[in-house]
C-alpha positions, 0 to 999 in steps of 0.5 A: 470450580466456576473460578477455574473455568474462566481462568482456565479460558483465558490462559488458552486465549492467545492460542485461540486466537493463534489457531484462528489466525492460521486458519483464516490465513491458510484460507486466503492462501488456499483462495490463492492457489486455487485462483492460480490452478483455475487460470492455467486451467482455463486461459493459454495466456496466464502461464506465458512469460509476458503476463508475469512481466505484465503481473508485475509491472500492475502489481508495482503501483499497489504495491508501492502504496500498500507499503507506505499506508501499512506503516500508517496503519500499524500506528493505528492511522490511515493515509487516504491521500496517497491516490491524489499523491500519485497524481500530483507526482507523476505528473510533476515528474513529467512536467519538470523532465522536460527542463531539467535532467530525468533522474533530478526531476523525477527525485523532486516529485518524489520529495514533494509526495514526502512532504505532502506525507510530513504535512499529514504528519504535522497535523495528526501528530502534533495537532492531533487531529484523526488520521482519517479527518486530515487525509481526506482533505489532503485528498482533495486538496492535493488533486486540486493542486495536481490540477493547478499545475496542470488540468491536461495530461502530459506527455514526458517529451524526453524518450529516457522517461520511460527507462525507469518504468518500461525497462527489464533485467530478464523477464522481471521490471526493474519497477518491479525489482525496486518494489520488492526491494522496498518490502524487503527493507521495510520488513528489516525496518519493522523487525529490526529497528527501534523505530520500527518496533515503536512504530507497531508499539504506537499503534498498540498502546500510544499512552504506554509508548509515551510513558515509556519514554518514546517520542510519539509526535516524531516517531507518527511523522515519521510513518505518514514522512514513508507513506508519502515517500513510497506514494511519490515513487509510486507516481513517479514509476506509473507515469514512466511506465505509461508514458503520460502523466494525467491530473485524474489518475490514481483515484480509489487506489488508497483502497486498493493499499488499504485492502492488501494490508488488511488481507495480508494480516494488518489490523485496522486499529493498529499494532499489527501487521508484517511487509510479507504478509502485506506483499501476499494481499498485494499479490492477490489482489494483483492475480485477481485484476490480472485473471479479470482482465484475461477474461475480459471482465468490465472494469465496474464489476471488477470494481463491485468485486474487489468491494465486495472482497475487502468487505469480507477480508475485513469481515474475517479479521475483524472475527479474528481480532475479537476470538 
């Protein structure tokens, strides 16, 4: 009879687990609605069409980057650099508008933030060297770089650079549209595709994947390759929408990134993870600077705040995974 119990427990595991997801989900989505019914309670503002228009274009950046780090870190990776890429982006695309035509000089600094991402890739993937290891020096390396091209903010002389960032259809940014655009693809690439599906397998079970016959070295460049893409647009957008590139901007967004895919249901070590879950992490935490703001929080207890919640968001999945 001893024998049966704990096989009887572990047939009902996955469901355990399965029951432990939801509730922690529904949590989260409960904390949202309240936060939404709270803020039109108490602030006119909240519910006018210029704050969604504002909520979306601060959710853009976010978003961008939570995007590129969640296919990092279903491999089972991290990509803290992605900060430092926004800088470097933004600030070359400002730099080089002035010489040549926008749309050129904003897709070059978009492919020099897919190369900084192959960099990463080369050296986690075929050097093997820990993800966290190599994108920390990239962060430093890269800022230090932003600032060699140019240690004073740079103001895009061309009035068509602000196009991309500051322009609507309606009440929603084309920013904004481009952003979401890109989750929609992503979900696509990770459900559909075999580069996708490798993606998550890798951060699973890497041995099994290699003897399985998957190229893991191309399959991490290609992960660290899309988190630099999505980082250099990311750049590129904030520096239209703000209408001036600074060598210092951008720091500690990585943990915004990191926070969102955590929240919306990616595991740390790797293996899972969804593009609309991670777009319900990045809507969250967008509420919740947008409601800070309304009410006229100091920019460090926002910072203490939004800490605090990734502490508890990791705190909660971590119980998730081990149920």
């Amino acid at each position: 009879m001893s024998a049966v119990v704990p096989r009887q427990l572990l047939a009902r595991l996955p469901q355990l687990r399965s029951d432990r997801s939801l509730i922690i989900n529904g949590s989260f989505v409960l904390g949202f609605v309240v936060l939404v019914v709270v803020a039109a309670s108490t602030n006119d503002v909240f519910l006018t069409q210029g704050n969604f228009t504002n909520l979306l274009r601060q959710m853009v950046t976010t978003g961008l980057l939570a995007l590129g780090m969640l296919v990092v870190i279903l491999t089972g990776g991290i990509d803290l650099s992605v900060g430092s890429i926004v800088a470097l982006t933004g600030i070359m695309a400002a730099g080089l508008s002035a010489h040549m035509p926008i749309a050129v000089a904003m897709m070059l600094a978009v492919l020099v933030g897919m190369g900084c991402g192959s960099a990463n890739g080369i050296l986690v993937a075929q050097f093997r060297l820990a993800p966290f290891v190599v994108t920390l020096a990239a962060l430093t390396t890269i800022r230090g770089f932003t600032y060699v091209y140019s240690a004073t903010p740079i103001v895009p002389l061309k009035p068509g650079f602000l196009s991309f960032g500051t322009n609507k259809i309606g009440a929603v940014p084309i920013a904004a549209i481009v952003m979401l655009g890109g989750f929609v693809v992503m979900g696509v690439f990770l459900a559909r595709t075999a580069t996708g599906r490798a993606l998550i397998a890798i951060g699973g079970n890497r041995e099994a994947v290699r003897l399985a016959g998957i190229r893991v070295t191309r399959h991490l460049l290609v992960a660290y390759m899309i988190s630099g893409l999505c980082a250099g647009l990311a750049g590129v957008i904030l520096a239209s929408r703000v209408g001036v590139a600074q060598p210092s901007v951008a720091v500690g967004y990585e943990l915004n990134a990191i926070a969102a895919c955590v929240i919306g249901g990616a595991s740390l070590s790797g293996g899972r993870g969804t593009a609309i879950g991670t777009f319900g992490g990045v809507v969250l935490l967008g509420l919740i600077d947008n409601m800070l703001t309304l009410y006229d929080v100091q920019s460090y207890w926002q910072q203490v705040l939004k800490g605090l919640i990734i502490i508890v968001v990791v705190l909660a999945r971590r119980q998730e995974e081990e149920r």
